[in-house]
N, C-alpha and C positions, 0 to 999 in steps of 0.2 A: 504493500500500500504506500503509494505516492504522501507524502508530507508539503503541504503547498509555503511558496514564500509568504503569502499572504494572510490571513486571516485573523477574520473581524470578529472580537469580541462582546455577542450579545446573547440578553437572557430570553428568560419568555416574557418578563416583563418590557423588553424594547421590542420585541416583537408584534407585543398587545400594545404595547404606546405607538408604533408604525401604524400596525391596520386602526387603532380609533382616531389617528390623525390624519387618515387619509379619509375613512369615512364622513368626521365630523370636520372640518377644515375652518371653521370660525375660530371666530375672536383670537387668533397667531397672535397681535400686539401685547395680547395676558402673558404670555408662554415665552415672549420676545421680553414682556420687563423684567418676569421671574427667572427667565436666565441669564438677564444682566447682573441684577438683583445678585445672583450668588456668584456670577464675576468678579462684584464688586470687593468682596471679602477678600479674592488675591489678587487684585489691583486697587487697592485704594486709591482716592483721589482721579481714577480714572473719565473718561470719557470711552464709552464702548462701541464699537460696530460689530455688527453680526453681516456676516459677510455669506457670498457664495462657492468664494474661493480664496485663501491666503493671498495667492499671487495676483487677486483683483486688489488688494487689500496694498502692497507693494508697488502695483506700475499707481494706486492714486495716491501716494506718500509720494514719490516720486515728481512725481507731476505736482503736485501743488505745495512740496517745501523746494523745491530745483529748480534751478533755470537753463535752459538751453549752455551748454559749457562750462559748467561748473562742474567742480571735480569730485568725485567720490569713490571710497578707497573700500573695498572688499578683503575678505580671506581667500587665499588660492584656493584653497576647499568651500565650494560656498554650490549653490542650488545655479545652477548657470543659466537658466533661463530669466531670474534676475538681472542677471551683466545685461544678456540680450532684452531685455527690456528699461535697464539704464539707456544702454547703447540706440533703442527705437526712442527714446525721449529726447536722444541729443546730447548725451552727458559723456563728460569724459571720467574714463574708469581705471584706476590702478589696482593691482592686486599685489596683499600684501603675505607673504609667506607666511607658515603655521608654525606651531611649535612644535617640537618632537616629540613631545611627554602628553601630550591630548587632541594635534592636530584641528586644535583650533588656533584661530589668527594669533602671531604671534606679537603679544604684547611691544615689546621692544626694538621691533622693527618699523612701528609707529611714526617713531623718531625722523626716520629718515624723510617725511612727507614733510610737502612745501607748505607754503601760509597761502598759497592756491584752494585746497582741501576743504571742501565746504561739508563735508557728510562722511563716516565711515557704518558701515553695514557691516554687522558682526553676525555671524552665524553659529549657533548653540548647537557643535556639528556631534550629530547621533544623540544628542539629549542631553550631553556632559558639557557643562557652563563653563563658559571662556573664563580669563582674568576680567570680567566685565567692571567689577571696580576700577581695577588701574585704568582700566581701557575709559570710564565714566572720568576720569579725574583729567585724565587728558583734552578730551576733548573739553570739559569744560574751561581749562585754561589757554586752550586754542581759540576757544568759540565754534567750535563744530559740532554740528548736529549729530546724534547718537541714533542708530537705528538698532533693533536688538530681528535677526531673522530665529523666530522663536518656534519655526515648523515642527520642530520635533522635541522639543525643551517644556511642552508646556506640566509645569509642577514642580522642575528642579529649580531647584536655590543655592543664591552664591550667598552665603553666611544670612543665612535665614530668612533671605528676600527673595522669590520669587521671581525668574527669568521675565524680562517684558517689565518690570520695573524700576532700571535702569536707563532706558532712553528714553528721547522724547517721543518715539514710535517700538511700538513691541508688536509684532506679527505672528500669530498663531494660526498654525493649521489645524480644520478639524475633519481634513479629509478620509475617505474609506478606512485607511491603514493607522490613523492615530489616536491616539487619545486622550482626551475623548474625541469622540466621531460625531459628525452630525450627517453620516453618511456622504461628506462633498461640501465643504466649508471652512471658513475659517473667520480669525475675531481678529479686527486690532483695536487694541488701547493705544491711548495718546492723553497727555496734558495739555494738548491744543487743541483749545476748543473752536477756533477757526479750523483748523483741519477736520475737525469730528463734525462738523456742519459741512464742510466742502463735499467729504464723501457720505454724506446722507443725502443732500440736493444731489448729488453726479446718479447714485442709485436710484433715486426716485425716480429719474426722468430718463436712464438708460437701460436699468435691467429688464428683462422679459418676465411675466406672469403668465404666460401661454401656457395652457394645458397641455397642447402638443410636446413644447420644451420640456418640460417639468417629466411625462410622460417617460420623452426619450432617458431623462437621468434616470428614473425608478429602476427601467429594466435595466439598465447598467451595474445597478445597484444589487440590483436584483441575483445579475450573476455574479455578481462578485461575494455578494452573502455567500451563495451557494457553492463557493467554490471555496468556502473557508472549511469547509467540511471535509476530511483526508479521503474519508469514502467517494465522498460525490464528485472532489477535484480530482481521481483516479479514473472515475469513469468519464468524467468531462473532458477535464484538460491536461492531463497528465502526458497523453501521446502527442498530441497535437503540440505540446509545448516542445518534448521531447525530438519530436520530426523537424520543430524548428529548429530548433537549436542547434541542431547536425546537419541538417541542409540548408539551409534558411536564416543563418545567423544576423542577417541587418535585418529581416522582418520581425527575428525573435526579438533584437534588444529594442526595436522600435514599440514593440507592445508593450514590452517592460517597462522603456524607460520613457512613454509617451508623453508622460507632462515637466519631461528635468530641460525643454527648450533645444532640446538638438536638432528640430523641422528648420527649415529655412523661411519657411512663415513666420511675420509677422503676432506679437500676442495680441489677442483680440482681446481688452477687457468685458465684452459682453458675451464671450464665450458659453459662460452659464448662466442661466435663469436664478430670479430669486429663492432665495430659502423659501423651502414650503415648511407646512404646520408640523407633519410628521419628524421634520430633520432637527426643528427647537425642538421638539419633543423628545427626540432619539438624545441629544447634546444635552439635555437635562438629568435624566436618566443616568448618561454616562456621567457627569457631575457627579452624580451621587457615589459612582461605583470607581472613584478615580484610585482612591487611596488603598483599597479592595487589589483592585489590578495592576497599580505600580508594585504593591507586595508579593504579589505570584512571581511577576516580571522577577522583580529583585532575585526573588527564590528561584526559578529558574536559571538566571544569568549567572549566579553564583553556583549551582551546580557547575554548570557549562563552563565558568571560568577555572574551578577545582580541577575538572577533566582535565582541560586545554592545557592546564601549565605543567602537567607532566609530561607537556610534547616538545622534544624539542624543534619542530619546523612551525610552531604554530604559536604567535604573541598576542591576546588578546589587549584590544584597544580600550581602554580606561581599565579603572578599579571597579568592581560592582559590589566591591564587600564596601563602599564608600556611597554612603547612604542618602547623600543628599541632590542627588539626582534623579531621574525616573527610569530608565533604563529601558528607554525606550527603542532602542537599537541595542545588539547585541553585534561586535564589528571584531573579524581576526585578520591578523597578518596572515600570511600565507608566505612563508621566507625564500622557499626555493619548492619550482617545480610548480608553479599557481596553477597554468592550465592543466597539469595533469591531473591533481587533484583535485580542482575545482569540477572535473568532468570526471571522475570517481567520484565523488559525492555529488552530482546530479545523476548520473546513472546508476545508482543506488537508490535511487527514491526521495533524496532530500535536498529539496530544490532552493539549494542557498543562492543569494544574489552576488552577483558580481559587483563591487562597488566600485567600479572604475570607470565613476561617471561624474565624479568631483570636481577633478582638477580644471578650474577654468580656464587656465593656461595654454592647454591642450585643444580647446577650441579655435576656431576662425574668428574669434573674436577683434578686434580693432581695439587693442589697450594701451594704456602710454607706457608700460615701461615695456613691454611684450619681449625685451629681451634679455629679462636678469632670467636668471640660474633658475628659482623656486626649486631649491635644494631638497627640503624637507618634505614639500609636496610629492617631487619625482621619487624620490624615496621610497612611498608608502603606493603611491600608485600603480595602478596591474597590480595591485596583490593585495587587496583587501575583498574579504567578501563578510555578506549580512547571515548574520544566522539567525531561524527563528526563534526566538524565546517569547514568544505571546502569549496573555494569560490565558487566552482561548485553549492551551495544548495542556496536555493532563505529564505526570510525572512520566507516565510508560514513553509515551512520545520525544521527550526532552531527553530522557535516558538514550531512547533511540537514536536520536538527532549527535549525541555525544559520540555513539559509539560508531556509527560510521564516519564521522569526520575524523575521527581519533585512528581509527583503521587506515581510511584512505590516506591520512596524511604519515602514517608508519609505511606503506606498501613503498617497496621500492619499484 
C-alpha cells in the first residue's frame, strides 16, 4: 500500500461542518468574525484578512506598500513564485543567502544591503522561525519594511511570540496541505490599517462568487480529501503518479509543484474565487484542533528524527525535540547518492517529495546580484526531500515511512 505525500487532516466533525456549510451557506460574515475573533488571541493588535489564497494575500502587500523599483531583499530559499510576482510588479529583487544550521535567511549577510533596500521578505522555511528578532531590529534601524512569509510557520514562536508578529505584514497559508486548512486559503495580519482597507476594497470589487468557480475548487478539493487516504490514493493515484514519474518527469513535477511559480505565466491575482461558508467553517474547526495536531506532528517527527540519526547518509533538517515550532515539515539531507535513493523510496510505496524547488537562484529569474556564489543554498540543494509526518498517519504508518527510508538509504 502506497503512502501519499499529501494528506489532509480531518475528522467527522469537518466533515459534518463541510456538508452543513455547503447546504446552509448564510450569514459567512458570523463565521468570518468568529474566526477572526480567535485570530485575534495570536495576533494581537492585529488587522485580519481572510483570504482565498496566501499568494493573493503577497502580490496585494506588494502592490500597495512598493513602488515600481524599489528594492527588496528575499532568502535564497524562499517560495519562488513570490520573486516572480515581485518581478510582475516591477520591483527589483536580491536574494540573500541562508544559514547552515536552519536554512533560513541568513541573518548576517543583511549587512551587506545598500540604503537602496526598501522591504526584506523573510520566509519561516519548513515551519522553523528564522533569527526574526535580529532580523526585526535591523530593519527597524534601516527603516525597512518587514514582511514575515509565514506559509508554513503558522503556530511557531520565536521566544514566545508567535510567527506573523514581527513584521509589518505576516502571511499565512491555509491551503489543502496546512494547518490549519481552510481547504484553499490563507490570512494576512498587518498593523496597517490603510493596507487592511486597500485589500478589502481590491477583494470586494475583484474576486468571483460564481457558483461555477467555487464548484470547480470543491471537486478539487474533493480529490485531494480523497487521496489522503493510503487505501484510496493506491487505487487512485499511486500508478498514474508512479508512470509519471518514470516517463513523464516534467508532467510529474508540474502536478507536484503547480503552485511554487515555475509556469511562464503571469500570477493572476483572481485566480481563485472567494472563501465560501464551508472553508471558515473547515479553518474554524481546525483552530480548534491546532495544538491536538502540532502534538502528533511533534511525536511523529521525533520518532523519525530518533531513526534518521543513526544513519549515516541521512541529516535531518532542524531539531524537532525543540519545541517551539510546529513541525510542520519534516525535511532530510540526503548526503550522497539522492537520486538513487530518493527512487528506492518512491518505488517502495513512500512517496517523499523532492525538495528541490527552493532555490530561487536556480530560476530565470532577472535578480540584481544573480551572480554571487549562494554557497549555503547550492549546498543543501538536489538533496533535500519532505517526509510525511502528518497527524493524519497512525504510529504503524510513520514506523513504516522510517523503515524504508532507513533501508533505502543503507542499500548500496
Amino acid at each position: 500500500m502506497a503512502i501519499p505525500f499529501f494528506s489532509i487532516d480531518l475528522k467527522t466533525k469537518d466533515f459534518l461542518s463541510i456538508f452543513k456549510n455547503i447546504i446552509f451557506p448564510f450569514k459567512k460574515d458570523v463565521l468570518e468574525r468568529k474566526f477572526r475573533e480567535k485570530l485575534s488571541f495570536r495576533y494581537p493588535g492585529k488587522f485580519i484578512s481572510l483570504l482565498p489564497s496566501g499568494r493573493l494575500g503577497f502580490y496585494l502587500t506588494l502592490k500597495f506598500l512598493f513602488k515600481p523599483n524599489d528594492l527588496v531583499a528575499f532568502s535564497s530559499m524562499s517560495f519562488p513564485l513570490y520573486i516572480k510576482i515581485a518581478k510582475q510588479l516591477k520591483l527589483k529583487v536580491k536574494l540573500i543567502d541562508i544559514s547552515d544550521e536552519d536554512l533560513n535567511i541568513n541573518h548576517e549577510n543583511l549587512k551587506n544591503l545598500s540604503s537602496e533596500c526598501k522591504g526584506i521578505i523573510v520566509t519561516h522555511l519548513f515551519g522553523n522561525p528564522c533569527e526574526i528578532k535580529k532580523i526585526q531590529n535591523f530593519c527597524k534601524e534601516r527603516n525597512i519594511t518587514l514582511i514575515e512569509d509565514c506559509a508554513q510557520s503558522f503556530g511557531s514562536k520565536f521566544e514566545e511570540i508567535e510567527t506573523g508578529n514581527f513584521g509589518e505584514v505576516g502571511i499565512i497559508s491555509t491551503s489543502l496541505l496546512k494547518i490549519p486548512t481552510t481547504l484553499s486559503g490563507g490570512i494576512l495580519v498587518t498593523k496597517n490599517e490603510s493596507l487592511h482597507k486597500n485589500i478589502q476594497e481590491w477583494m470586494h470589487k475583484n474576486l468571483s462568487n460564481s457558483i461555477f468557480d467555487k464548484l470547480k475548487l470543491f471537486i478539487k478539493i474533493f480529490i485531494f480529501i480523497l487521496n489522503s487516504y493510503p487505501k484510496i490514493y493506491s487505487l487512485l493515484s499511486d500508478k498514474i503518479f508512479f508512470f509519471l514519474k518514470k516517463y513523464n518527469p516534467r508532467i510529474y513535477r508540474k502536478i507536484l509543484y503547480s503552485g511554487m511559480g515555475m509556469k511562464n505565466e503571469l500570477f493572476d491575482p483572481r485566480e481563485r474565487p472567494n472563501l465560501s461558508k464551508f472553508q471558515i467553517a473547515i479553518g474554524l474547526s481546525q483552530l480548534e484542533r491546532c495544538d491536538e495536531m502540532t502534538m502528533i506532528r511533534r511525536k511523529n517527527s521525533q520518532n523519525l528524527q530518533t531513526e534518521f540519526s543513526k544513519l549515516n547518509n541521512i541529516k535531518v533538517i532542524n531539531n524537532h525535540f525543540n519545541n517551539n515550532w510546529n513541525h510542520q515539515y519534516f525535511v532530510i539531507q540526503v548526503k550522497n547518492n539522492f537520486e538513487k535513493v530518493f527512487n528506492k523510496i518512491f518505488n517502495k510505496g513512500v512517496h517523499v517529495m523532492d525538495e528541490n524547488v527552493w532555490n530561487c537562484a536556480s530560476y530565470n529569474f532577472d535578480i540584481e546580484n544573480k551572480k554571487s556564489n549562494f554557497e549555503i543554498t547550492n549546498k543543501y540543494n538536489n538533496s533535500l526531500l519532505r517526509i510525511q509526518n502528518n497527524s493524519f498517519l497512525n504510529d504503524y504508518q510513520i514506523k513504516h515511512i522510517a523503515k524504508i527510508i532507513a533501508d533505502s538509504a543503507n542499500e548500496k
